[in-house]
N, C-alpha and C positions, 0 to 999 in steps of 0.2 A: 584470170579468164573464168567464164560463168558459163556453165550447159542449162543453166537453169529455165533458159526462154522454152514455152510449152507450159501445154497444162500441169499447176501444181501441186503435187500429193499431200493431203493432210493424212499425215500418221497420228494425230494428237485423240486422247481417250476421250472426247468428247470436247464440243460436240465434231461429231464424225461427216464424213462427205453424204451429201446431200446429192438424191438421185435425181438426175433429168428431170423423171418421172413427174418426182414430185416435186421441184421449183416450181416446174409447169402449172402444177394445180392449183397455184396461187396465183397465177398470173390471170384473171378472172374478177369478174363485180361485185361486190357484196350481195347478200341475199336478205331478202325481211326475215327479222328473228323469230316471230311470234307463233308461225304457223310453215307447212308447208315444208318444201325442203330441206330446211336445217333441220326440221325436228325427224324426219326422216336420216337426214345424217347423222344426228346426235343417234338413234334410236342403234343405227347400225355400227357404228365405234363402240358402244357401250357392250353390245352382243359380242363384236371381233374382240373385244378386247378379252373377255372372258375365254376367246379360244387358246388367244396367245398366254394369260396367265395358265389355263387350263385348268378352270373353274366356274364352279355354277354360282359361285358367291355376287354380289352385287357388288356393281365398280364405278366410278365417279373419275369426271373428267375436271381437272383444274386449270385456271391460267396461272402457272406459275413454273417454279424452275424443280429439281430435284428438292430440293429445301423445301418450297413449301409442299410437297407434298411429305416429306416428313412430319410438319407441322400437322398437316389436314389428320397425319392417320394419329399423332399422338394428342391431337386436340377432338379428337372423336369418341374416343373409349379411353381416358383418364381423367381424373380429377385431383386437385392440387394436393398434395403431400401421398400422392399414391409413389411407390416404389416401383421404381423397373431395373433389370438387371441388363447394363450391355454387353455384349460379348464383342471384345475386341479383336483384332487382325490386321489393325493398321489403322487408317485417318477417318475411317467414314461412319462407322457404326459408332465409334468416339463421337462424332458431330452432332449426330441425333440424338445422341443423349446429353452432349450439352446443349441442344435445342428444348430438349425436355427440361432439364433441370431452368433454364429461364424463365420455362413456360408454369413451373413450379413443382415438378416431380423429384421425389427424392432417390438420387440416380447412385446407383453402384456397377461400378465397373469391375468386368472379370477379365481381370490378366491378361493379356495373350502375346502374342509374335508377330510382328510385320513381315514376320517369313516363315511362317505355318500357319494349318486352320487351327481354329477354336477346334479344344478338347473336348469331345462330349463328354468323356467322364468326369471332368470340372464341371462341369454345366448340372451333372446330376447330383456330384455332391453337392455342392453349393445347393441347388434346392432342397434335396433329403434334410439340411440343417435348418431349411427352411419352415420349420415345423407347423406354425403361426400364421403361412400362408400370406406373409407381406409383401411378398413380390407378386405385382399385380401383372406385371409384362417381362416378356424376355427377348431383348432385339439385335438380329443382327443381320451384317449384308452376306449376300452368297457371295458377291464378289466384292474385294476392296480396292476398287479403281487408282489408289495411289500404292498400296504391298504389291499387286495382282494376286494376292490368298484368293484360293477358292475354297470356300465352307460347303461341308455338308449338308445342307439344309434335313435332307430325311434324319439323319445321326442326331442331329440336336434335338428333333421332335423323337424320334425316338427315348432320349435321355430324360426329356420330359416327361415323357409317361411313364419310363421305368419309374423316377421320381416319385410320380403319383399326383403331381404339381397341378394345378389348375390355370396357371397363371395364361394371359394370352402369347401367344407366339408369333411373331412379326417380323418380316423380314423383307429391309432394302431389296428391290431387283434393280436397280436404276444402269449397275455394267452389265449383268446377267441375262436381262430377259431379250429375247429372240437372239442371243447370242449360246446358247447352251439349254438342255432341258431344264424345265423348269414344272411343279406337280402341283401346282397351290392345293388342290383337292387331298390331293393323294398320299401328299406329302405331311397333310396337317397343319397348313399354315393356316391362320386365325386374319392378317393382317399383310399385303402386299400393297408397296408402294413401288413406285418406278419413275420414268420419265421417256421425253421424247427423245434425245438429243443425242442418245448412244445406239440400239441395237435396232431402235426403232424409225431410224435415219431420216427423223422429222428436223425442224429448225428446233433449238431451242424457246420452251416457254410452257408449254404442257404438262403437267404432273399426272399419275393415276394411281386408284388408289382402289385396291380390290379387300373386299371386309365379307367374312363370313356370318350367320347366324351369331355365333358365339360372341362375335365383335359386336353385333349390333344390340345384342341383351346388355353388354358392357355398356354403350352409346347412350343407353337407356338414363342413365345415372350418373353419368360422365357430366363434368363442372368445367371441362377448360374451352369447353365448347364456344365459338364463337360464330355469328351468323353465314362469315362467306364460307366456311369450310365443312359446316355443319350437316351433317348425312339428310337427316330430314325435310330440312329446308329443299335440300336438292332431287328429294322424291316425289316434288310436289308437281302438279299438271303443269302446270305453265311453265313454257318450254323454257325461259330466258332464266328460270330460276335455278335449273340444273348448274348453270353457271353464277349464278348469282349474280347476274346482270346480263351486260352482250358477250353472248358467246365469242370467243377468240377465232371467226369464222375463216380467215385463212389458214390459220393454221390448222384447223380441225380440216380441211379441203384437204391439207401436206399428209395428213395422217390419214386422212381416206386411201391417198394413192401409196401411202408405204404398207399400209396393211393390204392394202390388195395385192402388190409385190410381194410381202412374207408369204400370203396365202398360196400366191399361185406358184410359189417356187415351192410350198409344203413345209411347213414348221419343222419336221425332223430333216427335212433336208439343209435349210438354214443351221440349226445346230449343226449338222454334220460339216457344212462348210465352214464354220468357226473352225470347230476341231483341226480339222484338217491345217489349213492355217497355220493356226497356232502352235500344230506339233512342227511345221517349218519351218517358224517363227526360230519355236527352241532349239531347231536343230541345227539352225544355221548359229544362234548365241553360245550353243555348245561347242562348236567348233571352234568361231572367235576364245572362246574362254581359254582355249589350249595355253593364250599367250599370257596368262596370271593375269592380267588385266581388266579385264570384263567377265562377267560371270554375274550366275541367274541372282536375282534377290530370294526367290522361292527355291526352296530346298528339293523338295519333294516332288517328283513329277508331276504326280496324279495331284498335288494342291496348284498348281499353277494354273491361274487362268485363261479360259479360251478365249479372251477379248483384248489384254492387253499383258504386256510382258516388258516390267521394268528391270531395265540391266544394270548392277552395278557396275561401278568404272574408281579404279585403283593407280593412285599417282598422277593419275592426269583430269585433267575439268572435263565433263560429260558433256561441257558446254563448247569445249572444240568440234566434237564431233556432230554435235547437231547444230552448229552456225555452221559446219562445212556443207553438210547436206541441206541446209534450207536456203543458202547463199549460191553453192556451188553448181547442185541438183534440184532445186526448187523441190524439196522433201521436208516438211516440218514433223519436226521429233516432238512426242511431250518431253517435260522436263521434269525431275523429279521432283516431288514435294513432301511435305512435313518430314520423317525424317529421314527420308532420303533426297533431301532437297541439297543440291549441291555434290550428290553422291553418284546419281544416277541417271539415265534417260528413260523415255517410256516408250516404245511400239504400240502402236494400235493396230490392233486388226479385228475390227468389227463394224457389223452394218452392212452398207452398201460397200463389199468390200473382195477383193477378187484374187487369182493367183497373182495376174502380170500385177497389180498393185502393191502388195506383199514384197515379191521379188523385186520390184524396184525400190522399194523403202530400202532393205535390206542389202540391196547394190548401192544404195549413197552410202551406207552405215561404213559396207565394208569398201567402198570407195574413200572418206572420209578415213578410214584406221589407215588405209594405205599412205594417203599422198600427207599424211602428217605422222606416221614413222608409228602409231601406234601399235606395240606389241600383239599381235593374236595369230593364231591359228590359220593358217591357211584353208582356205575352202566352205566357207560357210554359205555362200548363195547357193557355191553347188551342193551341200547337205541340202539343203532346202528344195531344191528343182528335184534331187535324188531321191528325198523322201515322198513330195509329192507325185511323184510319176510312177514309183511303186505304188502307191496307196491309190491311184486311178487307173492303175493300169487295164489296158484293153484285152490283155491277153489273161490276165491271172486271173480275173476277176474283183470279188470285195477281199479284202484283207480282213484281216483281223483288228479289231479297231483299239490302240492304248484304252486303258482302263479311266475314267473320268468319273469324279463324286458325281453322284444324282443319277449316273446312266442307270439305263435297267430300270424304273418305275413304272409300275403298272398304268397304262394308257385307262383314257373316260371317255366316254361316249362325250361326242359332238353334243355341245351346244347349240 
């Protein structure tokens, strides 16, 4: 027997559910590329998008996935046998630097944990030794959509200048951004890449790529450079050339109407609604965990991510529990990958993303532990309904909100 008939929830970390809003605005004609209203639209994404990064640096729109905009930022300001240092936390910032390393960079990786952030104090040693100034870049994601770490982003640029280091500083937002604060400015990042298809609850296929002053002295002299990704080329008048040919014009229309949804709900507000969430998310997994069974991959509160929260699963296949919810409940789980692939499931909560959606994922989860005998904890939806109804409460007012890397950074004046 199957409840699943009704609409069905994607919990998977990308890509995420796709608003009304914004199907709708595909549903429309192509426009001429040359003149005229795309370039009005290209003009106005380019601006939003600076708000959302929250930076005055200059940003580029690509047709591609999360990858190539990896590509775009590491083929813009490197040249072949230059050095970059990854800082690892799991599958992603690995990636981009075996992206690098094909592209011809001589890539060293520092250490890390699938289930903690990157060190900054490694981060500094490791360059203090770096006396020679070979490490030309240092990259890593604020979030790593298959551990869920969340990194520091200000701590590691911090460690960098205690360093003394010049190297650039680059950092994935592709789970991060409009899901959690985020300072490109403020922060000191040199290099932000991202994508549509997570926080920014477009279709998958757009990449973006925000490069500061520093990045673009570096772009200057950069060798891996190639025409379609190439900064320059893309600053030039003519409007089709930002894209390097036709603009991917519905989808740019999908990202029109989701960045007007971030704006008019208010960027701090959107992070606050991740958080929120996500401290549900854990609350209700903390509860399940009671039963030795499930239990967080992330150690650390304040390192857990507010977008997605992979649960370990102990004796039993993580794949009972999300074929019962996506057969039983029409609820699709991610599933775990690299190396927690076969170990664990993924929760998404991020995007266009709500309470009752939250709660319902989390009602097949621990629907699923039930009617197949698995050990946990009693009461985890209600941790979650418990915790968010205090933290909205109409009587008490704001709470005190858990402590999260990156909160508290100094706001920038409007773009």
């Amino acid at each position: 027997m199957t409840v699943a008939n009704g609409r069905a929830l994607l919990a998977i970390p990308g890509p995420t559910n796709i608003p009304d809003r914004v199907l709708q605005a595909m549903i429309r004609p192509a426009e001429e590329i040359y003149s005229g209203a795309m370039v009005g639209l290209t003009d106005s994404l380019l601006s939003d998008l600076q708000k959302v990064f929250r930076t005055r640096a200059r940003t580029y729109i690509y047709a591609a996935n999360g990858h190539g905009g990896w590509e775009a930022a590491i083929s813009n300001v490197l040249s072949r046998g230059d050095k970059i240092l990854v800082l690892a936390s799991g599958r992603f910032a690995i990636g981009w630097g075996d992206m690098a390393r094909f592209m011809g960079a001589d890539v060293e990786i520092l250490e890390g944990s699938w289930r903690a952030s990157v060190d900054p104090a490694a981060v500094e040693e490791r360059l203090r030794r770096d006396t020679k100034h070979e490490i030309k870049a240092v990259i890593m994601v604020q979030i790593d959509t298959a551990s869920g770490v969340l990194n520091d982003v200000q701590a590691v640029r911090k460690a960098i200048d205690a360093a003394g280091h010049p190297a650039l500083y680059m950092v994935d937002g592709v789970a991060s951004l409009a899901c959690m604060p985020y300072e490109m400015d403020a922060w000191g990042v040199d290099v932000t890449m991202s994508a549509a298809q997570k926080g920014l609850m477009t279709p998958p296929g757009l990449a973006f790529v925000a490069a500061n002053d520093k990045a673009h002295k570096a772009h200057q002299t950069a060798n891996m450079k190639t025409l379609y990704w190439d900064w320059t080329a893309r600053q030039g008048e003519q409007h089709y050339m930002k894209y390097c040919g036709t603009p991917p014009e519905h989808l740019l229309f999908a990202l029109r109407a989701a960045l007007d949804m971030i704006l008019e709900e208010g960027l701090e507000a959107v992070w606050k609604r991740h958080q929120l969430l996500a401290e549900a998310t854990h609350a209700a997994v903390s509860k399940w965990s009671e039963g030795q069974v499930l239990s967080m991959n992330v150690l650390e509160g304040a390192q857990r991510a507010p977008s997605v929260t992979p649960v370990l699963v102990q004796g039993v296949s993580p794949e009972i529990i999300a074929d019962y919810a996506q057969k039983i409940c029409g609820v699709t789980l991610g599933s775990g990958i690299g190396e927690l692939s076969g170990k664990a499931f993924r929760i998404a909560h991020m995007g266009h993303v709500n309470a009752p959606m939250v709660i319902g994922t989390l009602s097949a989860i621990e629907m699923a532990l039930a009617a197949n005998n698995i050990p946990h904890g009693a009461g985890g939806v209600a941790a979650a309904i418990a915790h968010l109804a205090h933290k909205t409460s109409v009587h008490g007012g704001e709470h005190a909100e858990t402590p999260r890397l990156g909160v508290g950074a100094p706001e920038i004046a409007p773009v």
